[in-house]
PAGU-159642 format. One record per residue (C-alpha): residue in three letters; x negated, y negated, z negated. Coordinates in Angstrom, 3 decimals. Layout:
! PAGU-159642
<r aa="Ala" xx="X" yy="Y" zz="Z"/>
...
***
This chain:
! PAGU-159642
<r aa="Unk" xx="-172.582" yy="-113.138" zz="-122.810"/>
<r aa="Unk" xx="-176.736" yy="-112.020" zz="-122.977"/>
<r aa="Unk" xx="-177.993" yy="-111.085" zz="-119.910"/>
<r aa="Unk" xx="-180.603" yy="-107.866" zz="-120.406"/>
<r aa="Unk" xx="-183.630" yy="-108.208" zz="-118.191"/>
<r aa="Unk" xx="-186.405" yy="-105.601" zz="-118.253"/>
<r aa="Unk" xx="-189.705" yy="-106.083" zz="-116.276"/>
<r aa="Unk" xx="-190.762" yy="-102.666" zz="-115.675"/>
<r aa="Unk" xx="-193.342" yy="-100.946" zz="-113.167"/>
<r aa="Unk" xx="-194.896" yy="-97.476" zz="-114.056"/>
<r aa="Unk" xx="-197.981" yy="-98.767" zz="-113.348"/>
<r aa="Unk" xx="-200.090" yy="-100.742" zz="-115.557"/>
<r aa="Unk" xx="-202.102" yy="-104.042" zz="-114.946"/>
<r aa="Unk" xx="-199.526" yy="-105.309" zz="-112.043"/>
<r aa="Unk" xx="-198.495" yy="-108.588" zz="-114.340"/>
<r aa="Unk" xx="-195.878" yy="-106.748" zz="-116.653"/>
<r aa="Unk" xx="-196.402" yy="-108.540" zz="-119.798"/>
<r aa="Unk" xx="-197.536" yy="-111.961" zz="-118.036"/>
<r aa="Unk" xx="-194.255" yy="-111.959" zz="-115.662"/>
<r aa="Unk" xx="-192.445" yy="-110.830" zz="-119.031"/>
<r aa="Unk" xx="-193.607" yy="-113.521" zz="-121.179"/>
<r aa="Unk" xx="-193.781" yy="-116.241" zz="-118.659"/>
<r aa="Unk" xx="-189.917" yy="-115.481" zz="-117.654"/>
<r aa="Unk" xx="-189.010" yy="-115.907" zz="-120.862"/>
<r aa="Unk" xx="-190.841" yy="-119.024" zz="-121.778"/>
<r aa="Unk" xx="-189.426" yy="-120.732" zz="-118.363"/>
<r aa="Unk" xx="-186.014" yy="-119.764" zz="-119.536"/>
<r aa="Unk" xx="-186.403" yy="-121.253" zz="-122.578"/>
<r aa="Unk" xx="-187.840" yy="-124.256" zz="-121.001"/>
<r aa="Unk" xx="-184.472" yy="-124.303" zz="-119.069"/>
<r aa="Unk" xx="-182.374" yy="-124.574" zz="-122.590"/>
<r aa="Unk" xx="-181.582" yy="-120.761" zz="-123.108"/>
<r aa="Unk" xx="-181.733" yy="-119.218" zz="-125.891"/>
<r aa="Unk" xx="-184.342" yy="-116.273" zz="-125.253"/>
<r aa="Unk" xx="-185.388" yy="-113.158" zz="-127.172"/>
<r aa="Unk" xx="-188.702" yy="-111.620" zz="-126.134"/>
<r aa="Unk" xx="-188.304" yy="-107.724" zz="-126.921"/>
<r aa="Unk" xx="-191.916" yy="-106.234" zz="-126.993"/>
<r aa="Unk" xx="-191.207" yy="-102.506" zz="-125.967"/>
<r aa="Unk" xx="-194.847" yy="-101.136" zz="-125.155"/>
<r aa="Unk" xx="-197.372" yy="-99.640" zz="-128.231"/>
<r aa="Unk" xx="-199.883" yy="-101.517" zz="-127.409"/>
<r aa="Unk" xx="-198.277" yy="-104.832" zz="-128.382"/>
<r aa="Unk" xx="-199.675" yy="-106.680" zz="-125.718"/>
<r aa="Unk" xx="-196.562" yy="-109.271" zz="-125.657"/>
<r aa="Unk" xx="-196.766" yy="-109.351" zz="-129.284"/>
<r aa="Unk" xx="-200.849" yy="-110.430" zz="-129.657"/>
<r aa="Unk" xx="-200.139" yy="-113.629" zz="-127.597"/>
<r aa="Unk" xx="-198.055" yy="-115.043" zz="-130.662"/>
<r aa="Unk" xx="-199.104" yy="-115.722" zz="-134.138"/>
<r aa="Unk" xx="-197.416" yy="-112.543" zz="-135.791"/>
<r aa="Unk" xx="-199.212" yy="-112.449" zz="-139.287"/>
<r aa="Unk" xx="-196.251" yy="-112.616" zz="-140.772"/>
<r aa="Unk" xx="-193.778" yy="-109.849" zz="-139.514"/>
<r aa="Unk" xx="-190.975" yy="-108.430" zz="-141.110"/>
<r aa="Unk" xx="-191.140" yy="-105.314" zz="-139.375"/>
<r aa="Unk" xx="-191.490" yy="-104.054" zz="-135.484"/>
<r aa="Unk" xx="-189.449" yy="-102.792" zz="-133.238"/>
<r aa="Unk" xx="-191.248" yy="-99.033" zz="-134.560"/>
<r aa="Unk" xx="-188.600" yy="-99.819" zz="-137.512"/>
<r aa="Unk" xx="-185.665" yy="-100.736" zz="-135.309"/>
<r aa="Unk" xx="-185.846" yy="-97.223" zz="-133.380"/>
<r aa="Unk" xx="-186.613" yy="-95.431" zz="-135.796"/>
<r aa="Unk" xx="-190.835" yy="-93.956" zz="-135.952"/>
<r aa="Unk" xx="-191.505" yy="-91.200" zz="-137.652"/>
<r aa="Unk" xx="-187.389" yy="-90.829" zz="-138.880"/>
<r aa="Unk" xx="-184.331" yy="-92.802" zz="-138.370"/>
<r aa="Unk" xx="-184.238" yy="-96.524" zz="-138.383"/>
<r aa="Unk" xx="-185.057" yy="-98.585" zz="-141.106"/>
<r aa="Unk" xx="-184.828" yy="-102.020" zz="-139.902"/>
<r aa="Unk" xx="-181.801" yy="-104.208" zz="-137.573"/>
<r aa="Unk" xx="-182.798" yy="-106.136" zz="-134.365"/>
<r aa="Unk" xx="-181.809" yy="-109.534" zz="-136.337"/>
<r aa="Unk" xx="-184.373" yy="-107.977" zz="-139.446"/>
<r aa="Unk" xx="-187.000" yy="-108.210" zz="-137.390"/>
<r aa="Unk" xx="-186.861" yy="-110.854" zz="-134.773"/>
<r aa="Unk" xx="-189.138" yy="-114.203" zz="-135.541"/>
<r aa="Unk" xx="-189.245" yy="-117.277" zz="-134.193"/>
<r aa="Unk" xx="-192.462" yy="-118.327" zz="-131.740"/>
<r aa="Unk" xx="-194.204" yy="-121.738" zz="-131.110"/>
<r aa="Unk" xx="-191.556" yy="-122.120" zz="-128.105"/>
<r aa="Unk" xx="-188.518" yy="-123.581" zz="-128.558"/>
<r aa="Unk" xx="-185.600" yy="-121.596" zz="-127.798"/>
<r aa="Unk" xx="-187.965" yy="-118.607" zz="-127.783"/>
<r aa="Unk" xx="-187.792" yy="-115.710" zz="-130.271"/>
<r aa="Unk" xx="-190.094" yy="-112.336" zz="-130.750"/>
<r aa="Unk" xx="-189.246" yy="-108.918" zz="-131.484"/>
<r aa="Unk" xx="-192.978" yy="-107.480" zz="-131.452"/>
<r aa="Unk" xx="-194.115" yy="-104.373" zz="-131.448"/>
<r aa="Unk" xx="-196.935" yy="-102.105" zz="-132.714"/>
<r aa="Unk" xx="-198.520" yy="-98.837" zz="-132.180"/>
<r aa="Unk" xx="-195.832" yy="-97.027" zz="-133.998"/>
<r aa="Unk" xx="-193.749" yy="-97.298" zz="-130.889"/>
<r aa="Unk" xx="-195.897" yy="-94.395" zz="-129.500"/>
<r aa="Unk" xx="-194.307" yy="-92.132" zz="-132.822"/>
<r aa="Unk" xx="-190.954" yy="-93.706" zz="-131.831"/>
<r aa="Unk" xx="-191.148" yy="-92.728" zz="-128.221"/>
<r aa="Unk" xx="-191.955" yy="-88.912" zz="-129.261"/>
<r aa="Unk" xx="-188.861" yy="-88.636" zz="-131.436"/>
<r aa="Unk" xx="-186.554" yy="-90.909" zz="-128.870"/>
<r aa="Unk" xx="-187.834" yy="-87.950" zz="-126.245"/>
<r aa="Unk" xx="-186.675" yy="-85.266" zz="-128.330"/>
<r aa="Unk" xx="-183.200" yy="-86.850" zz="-129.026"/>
<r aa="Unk" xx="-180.359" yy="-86.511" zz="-126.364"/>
<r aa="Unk" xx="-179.334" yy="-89.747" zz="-127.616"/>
<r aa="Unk" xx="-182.848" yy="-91.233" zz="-127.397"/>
<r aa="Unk" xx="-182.070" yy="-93.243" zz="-123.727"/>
<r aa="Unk" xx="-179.459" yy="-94.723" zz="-125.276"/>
<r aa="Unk" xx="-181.328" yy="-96.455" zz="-128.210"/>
<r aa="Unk" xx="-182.290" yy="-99.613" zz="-127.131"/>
<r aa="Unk" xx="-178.811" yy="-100.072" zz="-125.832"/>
<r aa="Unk" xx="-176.985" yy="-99.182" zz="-129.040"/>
<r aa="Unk" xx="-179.237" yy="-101.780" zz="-130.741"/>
<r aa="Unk" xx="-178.785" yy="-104.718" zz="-128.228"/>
<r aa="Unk" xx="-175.059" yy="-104.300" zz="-127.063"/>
<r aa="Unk" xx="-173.972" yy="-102.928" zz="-130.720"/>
<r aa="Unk" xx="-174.535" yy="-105.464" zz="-132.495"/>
<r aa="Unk" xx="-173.524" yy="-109.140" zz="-131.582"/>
<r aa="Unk" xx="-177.073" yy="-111.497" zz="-131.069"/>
<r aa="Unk" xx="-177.086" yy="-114.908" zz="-129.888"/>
<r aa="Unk" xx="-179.013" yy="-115.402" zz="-126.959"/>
<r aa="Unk" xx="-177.994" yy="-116.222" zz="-123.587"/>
<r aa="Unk" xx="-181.348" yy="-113.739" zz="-122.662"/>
<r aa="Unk" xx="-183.150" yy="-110.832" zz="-123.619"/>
<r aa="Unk" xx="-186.404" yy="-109.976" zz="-121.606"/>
<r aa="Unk" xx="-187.972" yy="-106.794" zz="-122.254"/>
<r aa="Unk" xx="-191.581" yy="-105.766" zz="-121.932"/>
<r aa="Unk" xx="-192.070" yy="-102.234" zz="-121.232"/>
<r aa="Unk" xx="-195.188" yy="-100.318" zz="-121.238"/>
<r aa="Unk" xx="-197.130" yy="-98.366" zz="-118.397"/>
<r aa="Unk" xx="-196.172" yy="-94.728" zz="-117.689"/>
<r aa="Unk" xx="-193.181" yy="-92.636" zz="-117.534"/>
<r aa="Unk" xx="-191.302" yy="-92.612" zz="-121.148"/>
<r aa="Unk" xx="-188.262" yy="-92.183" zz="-123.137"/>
<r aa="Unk" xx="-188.982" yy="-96.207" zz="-124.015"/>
<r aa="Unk" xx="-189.387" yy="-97.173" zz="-120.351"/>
<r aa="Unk" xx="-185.753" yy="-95.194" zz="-119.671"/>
<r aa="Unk" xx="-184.523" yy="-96.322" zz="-122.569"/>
<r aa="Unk" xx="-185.341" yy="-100.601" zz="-121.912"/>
<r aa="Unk" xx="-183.890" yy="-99.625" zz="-118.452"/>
<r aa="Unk" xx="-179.954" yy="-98.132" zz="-119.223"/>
<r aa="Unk" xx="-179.924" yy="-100.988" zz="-121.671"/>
<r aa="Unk" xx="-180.541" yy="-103.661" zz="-118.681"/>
<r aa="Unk" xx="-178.320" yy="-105.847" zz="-116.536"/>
<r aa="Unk" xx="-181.561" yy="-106.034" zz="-114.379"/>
<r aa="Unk" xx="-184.879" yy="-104.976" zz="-113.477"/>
<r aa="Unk" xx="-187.666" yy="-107.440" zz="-112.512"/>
<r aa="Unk" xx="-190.484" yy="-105.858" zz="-110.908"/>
<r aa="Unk" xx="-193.894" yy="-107.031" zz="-110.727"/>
<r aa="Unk" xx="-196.169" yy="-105.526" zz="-107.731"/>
<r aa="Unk" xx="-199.545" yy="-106.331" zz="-107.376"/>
<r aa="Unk" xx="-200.440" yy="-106.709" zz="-104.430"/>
<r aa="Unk" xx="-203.045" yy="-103.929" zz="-103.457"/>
<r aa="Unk" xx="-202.818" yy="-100.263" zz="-102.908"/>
<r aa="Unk" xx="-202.339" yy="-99.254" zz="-106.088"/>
<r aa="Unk" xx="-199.945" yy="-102.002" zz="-106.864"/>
<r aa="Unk" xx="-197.618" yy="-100.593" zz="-104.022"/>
<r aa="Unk" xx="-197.957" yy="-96.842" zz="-104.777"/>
<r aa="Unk" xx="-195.923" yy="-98.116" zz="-108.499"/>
<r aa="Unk" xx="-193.456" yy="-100.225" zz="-106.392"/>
<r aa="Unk" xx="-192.658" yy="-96.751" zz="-104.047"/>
<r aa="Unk" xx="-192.376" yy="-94.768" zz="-107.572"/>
<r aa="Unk" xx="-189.641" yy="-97.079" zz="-109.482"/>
<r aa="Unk" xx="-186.497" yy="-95.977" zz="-107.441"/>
<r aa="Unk" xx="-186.271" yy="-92.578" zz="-109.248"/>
<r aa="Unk" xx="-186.625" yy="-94.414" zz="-112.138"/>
<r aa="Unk" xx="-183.725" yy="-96.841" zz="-111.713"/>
<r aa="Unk" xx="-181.356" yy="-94.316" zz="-110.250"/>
<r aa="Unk" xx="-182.120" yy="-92.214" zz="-113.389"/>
<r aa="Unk" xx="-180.902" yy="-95.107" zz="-116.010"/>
<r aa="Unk" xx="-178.363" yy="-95.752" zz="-113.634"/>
<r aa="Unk" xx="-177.487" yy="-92.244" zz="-113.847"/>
<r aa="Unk" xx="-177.455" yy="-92.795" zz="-117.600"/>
<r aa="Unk" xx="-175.432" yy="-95.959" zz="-117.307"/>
<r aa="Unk" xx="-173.007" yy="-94.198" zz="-115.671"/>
<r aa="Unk" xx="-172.665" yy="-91.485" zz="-118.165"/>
<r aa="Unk" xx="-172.195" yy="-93.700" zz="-121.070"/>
<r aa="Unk" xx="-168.940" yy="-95.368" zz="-118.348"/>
<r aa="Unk" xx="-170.519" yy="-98.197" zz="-116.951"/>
<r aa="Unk" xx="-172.970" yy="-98.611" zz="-114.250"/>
<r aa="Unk" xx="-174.963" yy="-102.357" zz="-114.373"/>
<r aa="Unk" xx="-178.373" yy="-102.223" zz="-113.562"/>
<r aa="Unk" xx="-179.433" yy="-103.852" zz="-110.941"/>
<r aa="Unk" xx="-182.630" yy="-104.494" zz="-109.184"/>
<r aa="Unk" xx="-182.923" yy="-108.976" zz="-109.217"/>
<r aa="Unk" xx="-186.051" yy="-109.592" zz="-108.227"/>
<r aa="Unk" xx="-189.816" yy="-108.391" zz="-107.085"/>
<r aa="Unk" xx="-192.603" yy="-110.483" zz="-108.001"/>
<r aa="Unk" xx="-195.697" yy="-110.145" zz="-105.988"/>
<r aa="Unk" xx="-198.835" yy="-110.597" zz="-108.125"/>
<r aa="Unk" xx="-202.031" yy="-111.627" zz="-107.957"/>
<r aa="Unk" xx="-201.744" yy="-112.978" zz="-104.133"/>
<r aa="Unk" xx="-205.045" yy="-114.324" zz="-102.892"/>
<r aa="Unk" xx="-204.328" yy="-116.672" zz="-100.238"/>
<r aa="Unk" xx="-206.135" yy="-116.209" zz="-97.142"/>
<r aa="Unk" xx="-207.595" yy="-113.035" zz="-97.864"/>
<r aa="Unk" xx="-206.548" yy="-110.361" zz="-95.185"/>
<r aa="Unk" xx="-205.713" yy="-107.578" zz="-97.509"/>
<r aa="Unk" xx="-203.632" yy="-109.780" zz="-100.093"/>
<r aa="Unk" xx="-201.449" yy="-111.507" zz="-96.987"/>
<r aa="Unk" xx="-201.231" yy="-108.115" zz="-95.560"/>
<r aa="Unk" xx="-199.835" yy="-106.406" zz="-98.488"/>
<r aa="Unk" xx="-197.531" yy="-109.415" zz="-98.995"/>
<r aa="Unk" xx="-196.380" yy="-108.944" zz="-95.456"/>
<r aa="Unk" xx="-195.910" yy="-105.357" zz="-95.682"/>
<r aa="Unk" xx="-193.429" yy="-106.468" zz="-99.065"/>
<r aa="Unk" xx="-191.397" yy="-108.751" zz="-97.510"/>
<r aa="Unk" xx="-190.257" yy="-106.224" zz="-94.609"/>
<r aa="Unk" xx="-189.398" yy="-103.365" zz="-97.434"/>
<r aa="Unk" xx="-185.747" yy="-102.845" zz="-97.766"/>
<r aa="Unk" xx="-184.334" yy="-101.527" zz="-101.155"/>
<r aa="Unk" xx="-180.766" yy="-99.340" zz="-101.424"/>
<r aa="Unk" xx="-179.172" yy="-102.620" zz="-103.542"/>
<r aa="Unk" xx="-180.360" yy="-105.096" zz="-100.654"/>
<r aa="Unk" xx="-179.145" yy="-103.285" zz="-97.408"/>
<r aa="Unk" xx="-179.111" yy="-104.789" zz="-94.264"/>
<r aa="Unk" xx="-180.510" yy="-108.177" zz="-96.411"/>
<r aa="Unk" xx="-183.861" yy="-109.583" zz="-97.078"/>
<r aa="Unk" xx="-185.289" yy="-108.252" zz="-100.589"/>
<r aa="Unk" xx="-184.848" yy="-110.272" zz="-103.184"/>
<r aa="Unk" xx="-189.045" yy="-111.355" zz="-103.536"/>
<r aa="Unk" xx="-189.600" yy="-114.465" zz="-105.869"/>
<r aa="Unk" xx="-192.595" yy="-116.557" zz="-105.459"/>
<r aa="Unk" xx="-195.759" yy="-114.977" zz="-105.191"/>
<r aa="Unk" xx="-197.465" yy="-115.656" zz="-108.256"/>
<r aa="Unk" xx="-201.365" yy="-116.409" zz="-107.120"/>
<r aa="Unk" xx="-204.310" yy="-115.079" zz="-108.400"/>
<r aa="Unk" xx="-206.082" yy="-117.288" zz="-111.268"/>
<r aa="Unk" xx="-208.253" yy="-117.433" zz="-114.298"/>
<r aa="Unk" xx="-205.902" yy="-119.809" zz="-116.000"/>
<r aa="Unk" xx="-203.552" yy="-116.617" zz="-116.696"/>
<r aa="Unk" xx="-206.403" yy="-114.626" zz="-118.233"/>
<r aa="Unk" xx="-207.649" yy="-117.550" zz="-119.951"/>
<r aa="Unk" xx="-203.994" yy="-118.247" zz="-121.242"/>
<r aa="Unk" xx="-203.447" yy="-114.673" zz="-122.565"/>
<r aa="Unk" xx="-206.462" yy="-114.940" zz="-124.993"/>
<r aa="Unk" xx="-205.207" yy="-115.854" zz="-128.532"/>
<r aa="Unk" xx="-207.125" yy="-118.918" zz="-130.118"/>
<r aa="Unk" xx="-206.498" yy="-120.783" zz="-133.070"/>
<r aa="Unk" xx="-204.443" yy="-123.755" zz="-132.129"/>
<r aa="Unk" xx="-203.413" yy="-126.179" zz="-135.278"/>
<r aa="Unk" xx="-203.964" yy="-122.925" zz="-137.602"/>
<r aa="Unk" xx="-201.751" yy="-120.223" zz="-135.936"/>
<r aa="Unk" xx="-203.840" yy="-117.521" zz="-133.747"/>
<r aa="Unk" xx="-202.168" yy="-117.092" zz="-130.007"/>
<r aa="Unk" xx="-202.422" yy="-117.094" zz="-127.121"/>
<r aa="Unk" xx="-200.845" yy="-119.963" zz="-123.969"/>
<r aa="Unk" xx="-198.908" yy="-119.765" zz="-120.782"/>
<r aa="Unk" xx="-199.549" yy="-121.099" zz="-117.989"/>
<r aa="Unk" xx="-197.094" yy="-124.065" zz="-118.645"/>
<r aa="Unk" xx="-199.339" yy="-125.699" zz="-121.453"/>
<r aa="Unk" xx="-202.546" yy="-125.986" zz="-119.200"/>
<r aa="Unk" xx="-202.711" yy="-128.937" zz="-117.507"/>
<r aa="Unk" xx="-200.604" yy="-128.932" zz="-113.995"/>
<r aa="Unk" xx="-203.293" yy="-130.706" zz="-111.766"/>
<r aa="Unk" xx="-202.386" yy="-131.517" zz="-108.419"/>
<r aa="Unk" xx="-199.659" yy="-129.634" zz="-106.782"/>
<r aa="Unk" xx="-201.782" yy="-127.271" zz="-104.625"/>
<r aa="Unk" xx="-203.997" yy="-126.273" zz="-107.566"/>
<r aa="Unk" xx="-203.587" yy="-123.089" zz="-108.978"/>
<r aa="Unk" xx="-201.943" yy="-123.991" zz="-112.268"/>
<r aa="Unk" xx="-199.670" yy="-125.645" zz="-110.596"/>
<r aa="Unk" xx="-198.627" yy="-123.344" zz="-107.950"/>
<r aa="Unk" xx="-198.838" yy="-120.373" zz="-110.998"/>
<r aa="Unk" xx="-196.176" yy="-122.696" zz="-112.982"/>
<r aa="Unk" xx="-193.991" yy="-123.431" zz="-110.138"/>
<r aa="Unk" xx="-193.957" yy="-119.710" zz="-108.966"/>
<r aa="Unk" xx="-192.613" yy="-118.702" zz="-112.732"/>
<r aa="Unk" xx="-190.329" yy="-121.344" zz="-112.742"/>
<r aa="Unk" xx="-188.869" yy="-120.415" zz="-109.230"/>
<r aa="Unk" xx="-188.270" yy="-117.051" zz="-110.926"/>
<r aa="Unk" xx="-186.449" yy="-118.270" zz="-114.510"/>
<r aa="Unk" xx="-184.447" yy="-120.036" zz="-111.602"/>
<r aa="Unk" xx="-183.726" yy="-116.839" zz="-109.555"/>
<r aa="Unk" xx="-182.119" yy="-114.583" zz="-112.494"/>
<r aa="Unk" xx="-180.942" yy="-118.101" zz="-114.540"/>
<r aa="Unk" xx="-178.207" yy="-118.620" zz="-111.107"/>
<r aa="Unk" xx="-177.405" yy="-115.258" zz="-109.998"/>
<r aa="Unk" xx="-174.093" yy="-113.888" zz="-111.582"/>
***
């Protein structure tokens, strides 16, 4: 049975897209079968892969300017990973997002084209773009779970404090359609500075939160994931053996186990490990 796993925050440059790609290259690294969905106009999952060949977006899927024109399977390619597969995305998801918003329906899209029709992967990972949207509702009533990235700084925490009304409204959704199953798996603290007051602070101030699906129990944090170049350098497409993307972490070299590669790998692997064991 797939397993639908959004990373979602309202706020934008907390990690989304890293945590979102590097989740699903662990997984696949683990022997699942993993489809990437890019669900933000920008395309920012979608320019770390060679995609100068698409067969459409995920525009055509949900229909841009009119209905659909395109399936998932129509549309989904193959990346450099093993066991890893793309839908991408471009900026006609903005023109889809208007005409999901005006649609009663429209929350219900993305699920009606992941649970309708029968895909074979053990995992679909969702990207979803900064903001309040008909897309970001939509990736959410069509998740099992919600992975949330929170950077750790001010701004980072006001997003975390915001994505409760946001879950209890796909949930809300969920519940409509007869079944409620999102859940909130795990929080990923981002860009954590070691050592540095304000960065331990905030990470303190994370681990004592409590969350409505956690009562009375520790939240569910993974890792955090530490501050580095080697993720900025890795999310620059270059032309490696002909094909323009971009790297994870994973293909840098590890170094020595307290270097920051390493600790960056190990913190993305604890988390493929987190939502690859939990029921």
């Amino acid at each position: 049975m797939t397993k639908i796993v959004a990373v979602a925050l309202q706020k934008g440059g907390v990690g989304k897209t890293t945590t979102a790609q590097h989740l699903a290259h662990a997984l696949a690294m683990r022997g699942r079968q993993v489809l990437l969905v890019d669900l933000d106009p920008q395309g920012s999952a979608s320019q770390r892969y060679d995609t100068r060949n698409l067969k459409g977006t995920m525009a055509d899927v949900l229909g841009a300017e009119g209905p659909p024109t395109k399936s998932l399977r129509d549309i989904v390619i193959p990346t450099y990973v093993d066991n890893l597969y793309l839908a991408p995305a471009d900026d006609q998801l903005a023109a889809s997002d208007d005409r999901l918003a005006r649609d009663l329906e429209g929350p219900y899209a993305l699920d009606d084209k992941l649970r309708g029709a029968r895909i074979p992967f053990d995992y679909v990972v969702v990207d979803t773009a900064p903001g309040k949207s008909t897309l970001l509702i939509a990736a959410l009533v069509a998740a099992d779970e919600i992975i949330v990235p929170v950077q750790l700084s001010p701004m980072g925490f006001e997003g975390y404090q915001g994505i409760d009304k946001t879950i209890m409204q796909a949930r809300r959704l969920q519940q409509r359609a007869g079944e409620v199953r999102l859940r909130l798996r795990a929080v990923v603290p981002t860009f954590y500075s070691k050592g540095q007051i304000a960065s331990d602070s905030f990470l303190a101030a994370l681990m004592e939160s409590d969350h409505p699906d956690y009562e009375g129990q520790p939240l569910p944090l993974s890792e955090p994931v530490i501050e580095t170049t080697t993720f900025e350098l890795a999310s620059s497409p270059v032309d490696i053996e002909g094909h323009l993307r971009a790297q994870t972490i994973f293909e840098w070299p590890r170094g020595a186990d307290d270097s920051p590669t390493a600790r960056g790998q190990d913190a993305y692997f604890a988390l493929a490990e987190m939502v690859d064991t939990y029921a």
